[in-house]
C-alpha positions as CSV (number, residue, x, y, z in Angstrom):
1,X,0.0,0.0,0.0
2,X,1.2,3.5,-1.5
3,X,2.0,6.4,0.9
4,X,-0.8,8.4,1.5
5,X,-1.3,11.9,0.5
6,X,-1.0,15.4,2.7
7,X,-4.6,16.4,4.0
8,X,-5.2,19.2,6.1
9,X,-6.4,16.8,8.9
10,X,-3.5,14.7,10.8
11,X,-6.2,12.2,11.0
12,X,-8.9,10.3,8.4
13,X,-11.4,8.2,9.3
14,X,-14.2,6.4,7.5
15,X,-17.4,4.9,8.8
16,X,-18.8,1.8,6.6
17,X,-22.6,2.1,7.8
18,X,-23.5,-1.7,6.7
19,X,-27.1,-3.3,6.2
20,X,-26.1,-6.1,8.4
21,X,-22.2,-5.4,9.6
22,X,-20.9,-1.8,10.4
23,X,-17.2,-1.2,11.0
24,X,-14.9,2.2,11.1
25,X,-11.0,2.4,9.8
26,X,-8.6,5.3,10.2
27,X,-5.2,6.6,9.3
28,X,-2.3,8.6,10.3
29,X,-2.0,11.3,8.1
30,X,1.6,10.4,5.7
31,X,1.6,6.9,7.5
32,X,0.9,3.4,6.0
33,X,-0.9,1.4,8.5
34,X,-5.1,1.2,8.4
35,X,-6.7,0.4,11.9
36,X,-9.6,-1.1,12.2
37,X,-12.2,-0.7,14.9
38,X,-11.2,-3.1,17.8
39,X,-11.7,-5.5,19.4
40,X,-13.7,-7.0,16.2
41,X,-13.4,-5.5,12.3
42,X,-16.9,-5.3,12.1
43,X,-20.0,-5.9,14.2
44,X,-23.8,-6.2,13.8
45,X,-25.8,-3.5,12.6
46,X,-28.2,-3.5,15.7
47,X,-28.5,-0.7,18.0
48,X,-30.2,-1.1,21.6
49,X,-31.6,2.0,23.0
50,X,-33.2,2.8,26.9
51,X,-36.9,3.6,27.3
52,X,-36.0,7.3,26.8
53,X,-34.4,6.9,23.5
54,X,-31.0,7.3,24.9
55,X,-28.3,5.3,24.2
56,X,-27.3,2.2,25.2
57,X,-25.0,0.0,23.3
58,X,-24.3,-1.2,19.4
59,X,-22.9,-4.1,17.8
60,X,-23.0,-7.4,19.5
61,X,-22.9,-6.0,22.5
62,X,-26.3,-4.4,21.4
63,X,-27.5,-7.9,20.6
64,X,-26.6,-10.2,23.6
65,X,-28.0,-7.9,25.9
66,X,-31.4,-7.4,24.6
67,X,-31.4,-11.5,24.4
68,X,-30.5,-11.5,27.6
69,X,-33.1,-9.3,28.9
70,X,-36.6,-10.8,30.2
71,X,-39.9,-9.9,28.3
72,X,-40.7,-6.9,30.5
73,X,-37.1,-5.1,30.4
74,X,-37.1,-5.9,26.6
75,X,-40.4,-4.0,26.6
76,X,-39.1,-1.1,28.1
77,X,-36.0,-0.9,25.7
78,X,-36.0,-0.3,22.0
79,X,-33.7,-2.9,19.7
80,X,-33.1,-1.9,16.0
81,X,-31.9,-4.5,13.4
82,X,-30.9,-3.5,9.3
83,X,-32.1,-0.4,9.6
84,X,-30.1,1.2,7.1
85,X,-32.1,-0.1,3.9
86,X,-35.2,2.7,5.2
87,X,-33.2,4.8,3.2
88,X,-33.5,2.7,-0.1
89,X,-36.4,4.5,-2.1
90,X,-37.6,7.1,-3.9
91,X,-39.9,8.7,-1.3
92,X,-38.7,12.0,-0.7
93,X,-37.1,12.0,3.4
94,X,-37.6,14.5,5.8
95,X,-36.3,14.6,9.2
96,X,-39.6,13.2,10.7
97,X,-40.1,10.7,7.7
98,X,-39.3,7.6,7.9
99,X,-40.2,6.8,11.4
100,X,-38.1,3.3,12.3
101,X,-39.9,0.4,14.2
102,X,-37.9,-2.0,16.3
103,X,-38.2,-5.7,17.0
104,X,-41.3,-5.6,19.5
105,X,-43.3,-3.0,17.1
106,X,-42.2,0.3,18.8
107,X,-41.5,3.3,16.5
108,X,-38.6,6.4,17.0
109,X,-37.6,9.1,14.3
110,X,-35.4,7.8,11.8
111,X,-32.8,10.7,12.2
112,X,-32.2,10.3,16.0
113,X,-31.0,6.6,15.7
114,X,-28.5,7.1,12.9
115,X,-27.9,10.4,14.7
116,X,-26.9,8.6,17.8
117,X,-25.2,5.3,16.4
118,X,-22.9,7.8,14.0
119,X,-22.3,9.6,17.5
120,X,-21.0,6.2,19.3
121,X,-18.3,5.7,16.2
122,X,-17.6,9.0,16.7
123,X,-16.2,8.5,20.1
124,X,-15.2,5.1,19.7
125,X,-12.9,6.4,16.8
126,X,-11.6,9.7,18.9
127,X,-10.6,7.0,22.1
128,X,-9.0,4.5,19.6
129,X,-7.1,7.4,18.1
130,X,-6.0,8.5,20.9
131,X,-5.3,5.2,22.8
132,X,-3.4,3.8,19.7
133,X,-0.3,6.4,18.8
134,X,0.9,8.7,21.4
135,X,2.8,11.8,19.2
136,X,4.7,14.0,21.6
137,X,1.9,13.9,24.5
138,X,-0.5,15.7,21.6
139,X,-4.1,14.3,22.1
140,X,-7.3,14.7,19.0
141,X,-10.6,15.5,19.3
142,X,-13.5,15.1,16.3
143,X,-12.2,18.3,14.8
144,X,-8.7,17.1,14.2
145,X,-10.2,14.4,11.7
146,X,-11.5,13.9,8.3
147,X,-14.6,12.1,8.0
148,X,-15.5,9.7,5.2
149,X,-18.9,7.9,5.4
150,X,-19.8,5.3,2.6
151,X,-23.3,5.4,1.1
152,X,-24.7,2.8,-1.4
153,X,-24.6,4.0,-5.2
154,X,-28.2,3.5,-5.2
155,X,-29.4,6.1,-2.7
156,X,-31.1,9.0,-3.6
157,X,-30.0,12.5,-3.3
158,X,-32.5,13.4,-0.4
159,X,-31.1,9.8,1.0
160,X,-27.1,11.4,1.1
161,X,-28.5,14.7,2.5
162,X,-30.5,12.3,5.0
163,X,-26.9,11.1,6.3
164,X,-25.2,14.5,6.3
165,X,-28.1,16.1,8.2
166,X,-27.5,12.6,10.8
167,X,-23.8,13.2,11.7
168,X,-24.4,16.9,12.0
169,X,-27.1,15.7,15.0
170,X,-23.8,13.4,15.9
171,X,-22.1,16.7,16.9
172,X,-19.7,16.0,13.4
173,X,-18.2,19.0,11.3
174,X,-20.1,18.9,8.1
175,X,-17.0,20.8,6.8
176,X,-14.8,18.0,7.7
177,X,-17.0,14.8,6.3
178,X,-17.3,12.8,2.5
179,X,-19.5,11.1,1.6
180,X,-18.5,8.8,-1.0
181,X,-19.8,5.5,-2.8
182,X,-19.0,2.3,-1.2
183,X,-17.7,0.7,-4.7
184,X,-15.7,3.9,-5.5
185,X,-14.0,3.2,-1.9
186,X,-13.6,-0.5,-2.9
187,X,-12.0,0.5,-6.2
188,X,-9.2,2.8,-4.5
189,X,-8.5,0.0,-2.0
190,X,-7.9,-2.4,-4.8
191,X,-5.6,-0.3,-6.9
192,X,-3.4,0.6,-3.6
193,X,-2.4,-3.3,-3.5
194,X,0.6,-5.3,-5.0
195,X,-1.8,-7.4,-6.5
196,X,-0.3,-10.2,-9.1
197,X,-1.6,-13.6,-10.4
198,X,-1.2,-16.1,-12.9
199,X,-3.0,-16.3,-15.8
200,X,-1.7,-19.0,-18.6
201,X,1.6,-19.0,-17.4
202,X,1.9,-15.3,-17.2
203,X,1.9,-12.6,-14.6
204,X,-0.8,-10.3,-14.7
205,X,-1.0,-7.0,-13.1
206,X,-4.4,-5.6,-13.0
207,X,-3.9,-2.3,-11.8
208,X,-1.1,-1.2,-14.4
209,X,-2.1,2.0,-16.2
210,X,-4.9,1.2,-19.3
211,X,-5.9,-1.6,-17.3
212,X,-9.9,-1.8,-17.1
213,X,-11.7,-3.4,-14.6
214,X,-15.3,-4.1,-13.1
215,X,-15.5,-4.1,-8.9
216,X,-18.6,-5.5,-7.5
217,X,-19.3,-4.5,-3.9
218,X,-21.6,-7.6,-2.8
219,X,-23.2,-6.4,0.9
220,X,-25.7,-7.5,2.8
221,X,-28.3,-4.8,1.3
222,X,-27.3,-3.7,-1.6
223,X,-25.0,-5.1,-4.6
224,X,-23.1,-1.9,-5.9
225,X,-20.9,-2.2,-9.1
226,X,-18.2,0.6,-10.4
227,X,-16.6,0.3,-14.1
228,X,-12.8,2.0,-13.7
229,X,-10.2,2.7,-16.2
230,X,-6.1,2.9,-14.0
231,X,-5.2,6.5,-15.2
232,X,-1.4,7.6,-14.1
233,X,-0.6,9.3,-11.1
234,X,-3.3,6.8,-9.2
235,X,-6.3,8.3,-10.9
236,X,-9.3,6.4,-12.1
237,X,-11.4,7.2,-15.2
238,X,-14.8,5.8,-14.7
239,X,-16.2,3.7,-17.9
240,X,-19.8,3.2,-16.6
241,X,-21.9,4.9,-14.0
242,X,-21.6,3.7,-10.6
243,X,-25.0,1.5,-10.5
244,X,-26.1,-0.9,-7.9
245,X,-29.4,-3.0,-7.2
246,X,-31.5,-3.8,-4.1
247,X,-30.2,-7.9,-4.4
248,X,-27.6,-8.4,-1.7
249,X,-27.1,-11.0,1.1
250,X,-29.9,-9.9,3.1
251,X,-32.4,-10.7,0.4
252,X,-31.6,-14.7,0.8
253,X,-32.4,-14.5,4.7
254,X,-34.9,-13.0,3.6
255,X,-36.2,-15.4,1.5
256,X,-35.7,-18.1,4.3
257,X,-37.7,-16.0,6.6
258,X,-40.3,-15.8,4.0
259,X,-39.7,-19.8,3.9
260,X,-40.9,-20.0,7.8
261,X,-43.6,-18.0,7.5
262,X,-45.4,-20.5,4.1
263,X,-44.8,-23.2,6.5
264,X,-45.7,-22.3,9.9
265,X,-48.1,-19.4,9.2
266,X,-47.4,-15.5,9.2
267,X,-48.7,-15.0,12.5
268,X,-46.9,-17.9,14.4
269,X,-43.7,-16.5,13.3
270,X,-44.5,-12.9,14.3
271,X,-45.3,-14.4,17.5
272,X,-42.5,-16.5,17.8
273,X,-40.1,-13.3,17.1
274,X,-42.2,-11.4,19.8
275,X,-42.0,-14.0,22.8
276,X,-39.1,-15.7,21.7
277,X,-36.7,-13.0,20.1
278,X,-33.5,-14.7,20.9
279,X,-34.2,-18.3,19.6
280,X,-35.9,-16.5,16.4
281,X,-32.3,-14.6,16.5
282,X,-30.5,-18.2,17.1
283,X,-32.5,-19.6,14.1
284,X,-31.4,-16.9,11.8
285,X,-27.5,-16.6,12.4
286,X,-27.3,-20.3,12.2
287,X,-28.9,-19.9,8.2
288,X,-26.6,-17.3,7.7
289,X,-23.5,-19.8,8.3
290,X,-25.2,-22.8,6.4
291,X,-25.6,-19.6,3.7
292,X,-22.3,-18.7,3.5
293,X,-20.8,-22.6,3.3
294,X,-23.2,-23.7,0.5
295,X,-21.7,-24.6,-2.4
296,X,-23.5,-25.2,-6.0
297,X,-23.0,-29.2,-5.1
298,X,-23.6,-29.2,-1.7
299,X,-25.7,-31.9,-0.3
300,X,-28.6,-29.2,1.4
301,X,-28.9,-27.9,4.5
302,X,-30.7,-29.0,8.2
303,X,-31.8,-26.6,10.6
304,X,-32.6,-27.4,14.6
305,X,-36.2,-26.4,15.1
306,X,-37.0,-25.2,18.7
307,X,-39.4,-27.0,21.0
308,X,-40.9,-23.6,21.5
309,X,-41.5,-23.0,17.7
310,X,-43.7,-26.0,17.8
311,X,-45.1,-25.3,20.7
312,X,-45.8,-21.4,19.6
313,X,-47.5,-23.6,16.0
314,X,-49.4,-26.3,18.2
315,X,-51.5,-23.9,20.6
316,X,-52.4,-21.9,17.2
317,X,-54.1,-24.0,15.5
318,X,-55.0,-26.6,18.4
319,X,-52.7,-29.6,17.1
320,X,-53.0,-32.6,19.3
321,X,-49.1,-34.4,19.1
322,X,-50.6,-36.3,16.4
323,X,-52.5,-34.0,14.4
324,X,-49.3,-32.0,14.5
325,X,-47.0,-34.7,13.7
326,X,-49.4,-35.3,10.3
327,X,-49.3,-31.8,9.4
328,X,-46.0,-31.4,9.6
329,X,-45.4,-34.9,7.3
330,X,-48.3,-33.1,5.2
331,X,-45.9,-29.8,4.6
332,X,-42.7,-32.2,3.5
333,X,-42.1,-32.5,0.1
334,X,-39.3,-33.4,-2.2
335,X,-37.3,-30.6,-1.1
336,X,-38.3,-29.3,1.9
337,X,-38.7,-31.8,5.0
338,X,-39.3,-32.2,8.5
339,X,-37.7,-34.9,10.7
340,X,-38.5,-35.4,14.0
341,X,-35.9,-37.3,15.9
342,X,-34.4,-35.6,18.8
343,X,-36.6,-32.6,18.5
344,X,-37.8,-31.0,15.0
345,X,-35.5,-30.5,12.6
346,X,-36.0,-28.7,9.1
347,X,-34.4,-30.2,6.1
348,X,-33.4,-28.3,2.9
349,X,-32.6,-30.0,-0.6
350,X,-29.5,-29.1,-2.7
351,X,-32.8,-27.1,-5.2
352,X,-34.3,-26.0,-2.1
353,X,-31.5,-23.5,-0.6
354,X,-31.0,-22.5,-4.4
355,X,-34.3,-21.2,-4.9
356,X,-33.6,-19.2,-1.7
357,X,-30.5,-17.8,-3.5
358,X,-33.1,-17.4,-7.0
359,X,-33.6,-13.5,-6.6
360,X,-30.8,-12.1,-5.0
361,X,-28.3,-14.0,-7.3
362,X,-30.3,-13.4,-10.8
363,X,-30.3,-9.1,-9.8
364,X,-26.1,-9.7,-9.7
365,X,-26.1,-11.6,-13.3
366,X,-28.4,-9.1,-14.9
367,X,-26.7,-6.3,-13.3
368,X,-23.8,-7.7,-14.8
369,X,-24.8,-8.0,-17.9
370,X,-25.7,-4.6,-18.5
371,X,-22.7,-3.4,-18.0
372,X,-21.0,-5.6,-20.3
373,X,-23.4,-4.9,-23.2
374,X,-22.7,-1.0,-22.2
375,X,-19.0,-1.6,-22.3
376,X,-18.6,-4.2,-24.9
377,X,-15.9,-2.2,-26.7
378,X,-13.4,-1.9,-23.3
379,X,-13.4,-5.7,-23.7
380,X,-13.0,-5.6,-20.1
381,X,-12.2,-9.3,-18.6
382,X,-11.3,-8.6,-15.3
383,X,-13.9,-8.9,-12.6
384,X,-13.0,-8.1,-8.8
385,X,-15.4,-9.0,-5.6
386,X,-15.5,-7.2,-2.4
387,X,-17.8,-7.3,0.3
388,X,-19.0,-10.0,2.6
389,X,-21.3,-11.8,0.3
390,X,-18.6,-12.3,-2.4
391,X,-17.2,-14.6,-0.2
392,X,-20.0,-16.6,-0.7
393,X,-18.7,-20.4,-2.5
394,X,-22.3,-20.6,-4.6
395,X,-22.4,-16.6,-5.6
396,X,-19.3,-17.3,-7.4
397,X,-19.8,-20.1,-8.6
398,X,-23.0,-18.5,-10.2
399,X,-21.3,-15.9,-11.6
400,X,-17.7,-17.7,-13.5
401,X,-20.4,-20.0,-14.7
402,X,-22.5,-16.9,-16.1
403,X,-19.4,-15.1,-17.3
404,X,-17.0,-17.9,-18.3
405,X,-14.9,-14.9,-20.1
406,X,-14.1,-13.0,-16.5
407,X,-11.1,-13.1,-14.9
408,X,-12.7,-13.0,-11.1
409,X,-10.5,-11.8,-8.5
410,X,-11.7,-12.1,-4.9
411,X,-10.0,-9.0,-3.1
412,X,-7.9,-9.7,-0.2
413,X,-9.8,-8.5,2.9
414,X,-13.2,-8.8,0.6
415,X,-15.1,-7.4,4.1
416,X,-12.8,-4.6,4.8
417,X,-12.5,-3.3,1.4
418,X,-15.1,-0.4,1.2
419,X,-13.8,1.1,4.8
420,X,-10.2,1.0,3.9
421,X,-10.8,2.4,0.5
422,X,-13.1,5.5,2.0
423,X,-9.9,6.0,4.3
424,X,-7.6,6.2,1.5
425,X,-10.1,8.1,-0.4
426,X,-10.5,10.8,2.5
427,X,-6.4,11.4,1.9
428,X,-6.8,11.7,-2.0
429,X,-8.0,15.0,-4.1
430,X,-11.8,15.3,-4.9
431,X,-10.9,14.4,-8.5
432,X,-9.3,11.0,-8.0
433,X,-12.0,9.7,-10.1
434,X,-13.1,11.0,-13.1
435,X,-16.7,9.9,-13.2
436,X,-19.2,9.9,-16.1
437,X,-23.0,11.2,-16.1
438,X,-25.9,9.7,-15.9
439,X,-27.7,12.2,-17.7
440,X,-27.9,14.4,-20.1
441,X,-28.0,18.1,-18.1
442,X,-28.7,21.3,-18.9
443,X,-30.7,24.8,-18.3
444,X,-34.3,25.7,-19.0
445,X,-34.1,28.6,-21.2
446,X,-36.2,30.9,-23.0
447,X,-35.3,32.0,-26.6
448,X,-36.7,34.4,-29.1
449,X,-39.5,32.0,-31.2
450,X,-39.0,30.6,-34.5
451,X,-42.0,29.5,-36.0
452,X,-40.0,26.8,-37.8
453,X,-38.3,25.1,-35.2
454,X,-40.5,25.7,-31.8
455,X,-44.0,24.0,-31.3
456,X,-46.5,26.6,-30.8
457,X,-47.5,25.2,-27.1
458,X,-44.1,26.7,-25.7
459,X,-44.6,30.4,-27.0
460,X,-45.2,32.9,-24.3
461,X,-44.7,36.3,-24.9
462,X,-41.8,38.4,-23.0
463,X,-41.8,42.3,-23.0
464,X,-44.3,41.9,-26.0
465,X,-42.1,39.6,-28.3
466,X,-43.0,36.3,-28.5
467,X,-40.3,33.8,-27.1
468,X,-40.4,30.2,-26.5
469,X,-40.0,28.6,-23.4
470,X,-39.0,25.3,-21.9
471,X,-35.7,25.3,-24.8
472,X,-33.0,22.9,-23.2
473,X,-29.8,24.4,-23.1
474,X,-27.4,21.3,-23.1
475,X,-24.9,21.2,-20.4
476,X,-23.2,17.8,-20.3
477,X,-24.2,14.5,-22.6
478,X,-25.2,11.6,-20.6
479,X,-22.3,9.4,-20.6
480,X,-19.7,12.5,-20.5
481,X,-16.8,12.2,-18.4
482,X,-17.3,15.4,-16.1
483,X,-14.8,15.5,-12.8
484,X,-14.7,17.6,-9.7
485,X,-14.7,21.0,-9.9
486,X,-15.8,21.5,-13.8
487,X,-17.6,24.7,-14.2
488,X,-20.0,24.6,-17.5
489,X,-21.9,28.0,-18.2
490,X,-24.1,30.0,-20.2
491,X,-24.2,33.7,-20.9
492,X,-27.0,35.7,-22.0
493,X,-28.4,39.5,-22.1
494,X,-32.2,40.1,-20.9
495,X,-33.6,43.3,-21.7
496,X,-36.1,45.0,-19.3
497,X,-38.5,47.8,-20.9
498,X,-41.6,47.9,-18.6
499,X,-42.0,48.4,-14.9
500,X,-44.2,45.2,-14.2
501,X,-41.4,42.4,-15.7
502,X,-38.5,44.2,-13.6
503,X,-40.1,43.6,-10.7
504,X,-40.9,39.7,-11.4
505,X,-38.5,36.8,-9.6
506,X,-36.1,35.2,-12.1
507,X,-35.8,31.3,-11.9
508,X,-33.0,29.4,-13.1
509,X,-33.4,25.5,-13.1
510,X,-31.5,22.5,-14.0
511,X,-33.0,19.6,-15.8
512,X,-31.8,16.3,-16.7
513,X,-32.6,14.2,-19.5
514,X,-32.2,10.3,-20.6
515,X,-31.9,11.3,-24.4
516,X,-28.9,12.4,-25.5
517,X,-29.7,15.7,-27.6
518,X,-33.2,17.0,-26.0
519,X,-34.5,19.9,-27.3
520,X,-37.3,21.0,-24.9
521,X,-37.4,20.5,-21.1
522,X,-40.6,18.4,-21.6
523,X,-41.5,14.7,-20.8
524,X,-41.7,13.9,-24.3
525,X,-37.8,14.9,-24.1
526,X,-37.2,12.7,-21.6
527,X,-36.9,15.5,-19.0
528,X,-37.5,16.3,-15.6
529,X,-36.3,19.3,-13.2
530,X,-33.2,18.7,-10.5
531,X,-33.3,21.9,-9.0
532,X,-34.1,25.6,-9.1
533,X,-33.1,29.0,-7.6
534,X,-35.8,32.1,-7.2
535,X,-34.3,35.4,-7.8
536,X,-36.1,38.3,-6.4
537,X,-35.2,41.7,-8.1
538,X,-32.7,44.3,-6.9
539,X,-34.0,47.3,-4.9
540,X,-35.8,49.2,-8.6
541,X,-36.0,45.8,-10.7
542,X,-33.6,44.6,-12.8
543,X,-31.6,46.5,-14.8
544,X,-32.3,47.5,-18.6
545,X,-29.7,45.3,-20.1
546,X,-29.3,42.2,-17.7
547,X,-26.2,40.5,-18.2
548,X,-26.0,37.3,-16.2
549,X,-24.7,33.8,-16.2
550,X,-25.8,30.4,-15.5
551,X,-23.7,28.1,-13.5
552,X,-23.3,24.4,-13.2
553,X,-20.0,23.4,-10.6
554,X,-19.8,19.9,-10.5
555,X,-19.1,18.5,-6.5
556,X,-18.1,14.9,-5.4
557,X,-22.1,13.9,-4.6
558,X,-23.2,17.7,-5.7
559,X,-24.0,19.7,-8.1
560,X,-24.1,23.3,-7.8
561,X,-26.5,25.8,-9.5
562,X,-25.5,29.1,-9.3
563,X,-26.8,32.6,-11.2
564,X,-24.3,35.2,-11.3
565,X,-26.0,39.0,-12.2
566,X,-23.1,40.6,-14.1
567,X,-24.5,43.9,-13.6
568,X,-25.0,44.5,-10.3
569,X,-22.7,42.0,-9.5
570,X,-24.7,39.6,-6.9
571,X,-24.5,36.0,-6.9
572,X,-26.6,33.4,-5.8
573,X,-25.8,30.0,-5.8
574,X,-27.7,26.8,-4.5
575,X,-26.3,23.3,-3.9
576,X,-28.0,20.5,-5.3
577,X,-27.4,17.2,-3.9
578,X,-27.7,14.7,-7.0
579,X,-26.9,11.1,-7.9
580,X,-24.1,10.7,-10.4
């Protein structure tokens, strides 16, 4: 791993906010070494709270101790699992909106518990700073550090701005924190390796300059997937719009969730998980080890069945031992089976725990596959997994035998990727990567009308003269390589004659398109707004002769719109947080 770069914080961190593991990483600033968050890399994404909403513990910690608590105390206290996917949507968020619910059916605002879980890292990170290098006696507080948080590629704008808004409720420096995608941060960890292997008797190095490459980020919520080019001087060119899909590890406990509940009944399993959280808990973690050690020739799986399930299933529908002993010989099949000898045990065929694999695995290969019809003439055949799931025997063998072509390249510390990346990224310049859009963008305008070229449902008349609205003034092509800090802009004069349009508010707003070449900011165009800015007039109204300027800066998970009045010389400028 290269030398790091000079930041203006003797300190990065990164926080790795997970679906199902969180973990934190930091970094002396023009050191080597990455530590990890002690005593374990990772730990559970569940966060116990007291009856108050304060805080009580995260991580495994959070989970034992809920278990170990009786009914009543576990009535009094609220436990949150995977929380992170309510922010996977379209649905606009708010700070009230989403409400959370926890295990037992109790809700809190969203917004407080990431507030308060990002505010736990936060001081575990400062004390682990501080415990782990002494530099002549000098001691760091939050301010002293650079803060990287990963987000899926898949959130939304108002989802990013959702995080931001939590840490600054953590008591965190919104001047000191990047957010950045968790593929990206992947994709920098990768190309800071020594990585070499054999391929037909020769030694490949896949992070040489030219070399192109696909990472896929394989979570336990989301799959995300970046498409990079190895510039010199450790940049990266992106080939393909950071994309990513709802299809990750979660989704196949989920399935065998949904499993339970076709064989036991709905309500018997929400009653289970309400009087029995902890063997519910117990029945789930042991799936996700059977999950992770299936392989595409593996015999099935068995699962131990608690005498409290079958009691909870019994007293519901009235069983008598035998009546429940021929239902459950009723619900066996061919591939799905329940053996009673011992206790109850449920047994899974070799096509049973596929089909539990069916969705999550088939939104990989077709994610996969768009990218290499997009990118068929990079004749890229290099394919590198990070993440937790990609260590998952039957997920790779799915994929080498979908894409017999790739060269796929587990990545050394698959789980650890993203937050040692978003540390190395945190020490790099904004523009490390070069990314490209995902839409064409440009500004609403409104042009003198020409019968011959604009439909006669955009004219509108300005100062008497007829003009046409709703013109798109092309900006960037979807697919353009743009990078940080681009500034694209467009100059124009407006005249002002009578009293009533100087005194009206002036909007300038961004739209995006999926054609290439709109010509109207309609849907027929393929268009819809980003943003907007409302300019009231100066003291008089605007000037005879306005000459002003349209702005478009281009930020790391920004944009910002900006309208610069020439004559008077005022700016205004408005930051728009957008999904590249």
């Amino acid at each position: 791993m290269g030398s790091s770069q000079s930041t203006e914080h003797p300190v990065q961190a990164a926080i790795d906010f997970g679906t199902t593991f969180t973990g934190y990483a930091f970094m002396f600033n023009g050191e080597n070494e990455v530590y990890t968050m002690e005593p374990k890399d990772r730990e559970m994404t569940c966060v116990l709270l007291n009856h108050d909403g304060t805080f009580r513990a995260f991580g495994n910690e959070a989970f034992y101790a809920y278990n170990d608590m009786d009914l009543e105390s576990q009535f009094n206290h609220f436990f949150f699992q995977q929380f992170k996917m309510t922010l996977y949507g379209d649905r606009l968020l708010r700070r009230n909106i989403p409400q959370l619910t926890d295990v037992s059916g109790k809700k809190m605002d969203a917004m407080q518990i990431f507030g308060l879980v990002l505010n736990e890292f936060k001081k575990r990170i400062v004390k682990h700073v501080n415990g782990s290098k002494v530099q002549k006696g000098a001691t760091f507080d939050e301010s002293n550090i650079g803060w990287t948080v990963t987000v899926p590629t898949i959130w939304s704008a108002s989802a990013r701005q959702f995080m931001l808004e939590s840490a600054a409720n953590a008591g965190m420096n919104l001047q000191n924190i990047r957010l950045v995608l968790e593929p990206e941060a992947a994709s920098v960890y990768v190309t800071s390796l020594d990585i070499k292997y054999e391929r037909k008797g020769f030694k490949v190095e896949p992070f040489s300059p030219g070399q192109k490459y696909i990472l896929a980020d394989l979570g336990g919520g989301t799959v995300d997937m970046c498409v990079h080019e190895v510039l010199r001087g450790n940049y990266l060119s992106e080939l393909y719009s950071a994309t990513g899909r709802n299809a990750g590890g979660s989704m196949v406990n989920k399935a065998f969730a949904e499993l339970l509940e076709r064989l036991f009944g709905t309500y018997v399993i929400e009653k289970y998980k309400e009087i029995f959280p902890t063997l519910y808990g117990d029945l789930m973690m042991n799936f996700e080890v059977r999950k992770c050690e299936f392989k595409t020739d593996s015999l099935g799986a068995t699962f131990n069945l608690s005498s409290e399930l079958i009691s909870v299933y019994k007293d519901e529908y009235k069983y008598t031992d035998s009546e429940l002993t021929t239902k459950l010989k009723e619900q066996s099949g061919s591939d799905i089976t329940f053996i009673r000898q011992g206790g109850y045990r449920l047994k899974l065929t070799n096509s049973a725990m596929k089909s539990l694999f069916e969705h999550s695995v088939k939104g990989i290969l077709e994610l996969l596959s768009e990218i290499q019809k997009e990118c068929a003439q990079d004749n890229i055949r290099i394919l590198l997994l990070a993440g937790a799931y990609s260590e998952s025997d039957y997920v790779r063998e799915q994929i080498k035998a979908a894409f017999p072509r790739f060269e796929i390249v587990t990545i050394p510390d698959s789980r650890l990727a993203v937050v040692k990346g978003a540390v190395l990224l945190g020490f790099k310049p904004r523009n490390t990567i070069k990314r490209r859009s995902r839409f064409t963008l440009g500004f609403y305008s409104v042009v003198p009308f020409n019968e011959e070229l604009h439909p006669q449902e955009l004219k509108e008349y300005h100062e008497n003269l007829p003009q046409c609205r709703a013109v798109f003034h092309k900006l960037i092509t979807k697919g353009q390589a743009i990078e940080y800090g681009q500034v694209f802009q467009r100059k124009s004069i407006t005249q002002y004659q009578q009293q009533d349009t100087k005194n009206k508010t002036r909007i300038t707003s961004l739209w995006r398109s999926t054609h290439a070449d709109p010509k109207f900011c309609t849907s027929d165009h393929g268009c819809e707004e980003v943003g907007s800015i409302e300019m009231n007039p100066p003291q008089g109204g605007w000037p005879d002769n306005l000459v002003h300027e349209q702005q478009l800066v281009v930020g790391e998970t920004e944009l910002v719109l900006k309208f610069c009045n020439k004559t008077n010389e005022i700016d205004v400028e408005k930051r728009l947080e957008y999904s590249f």
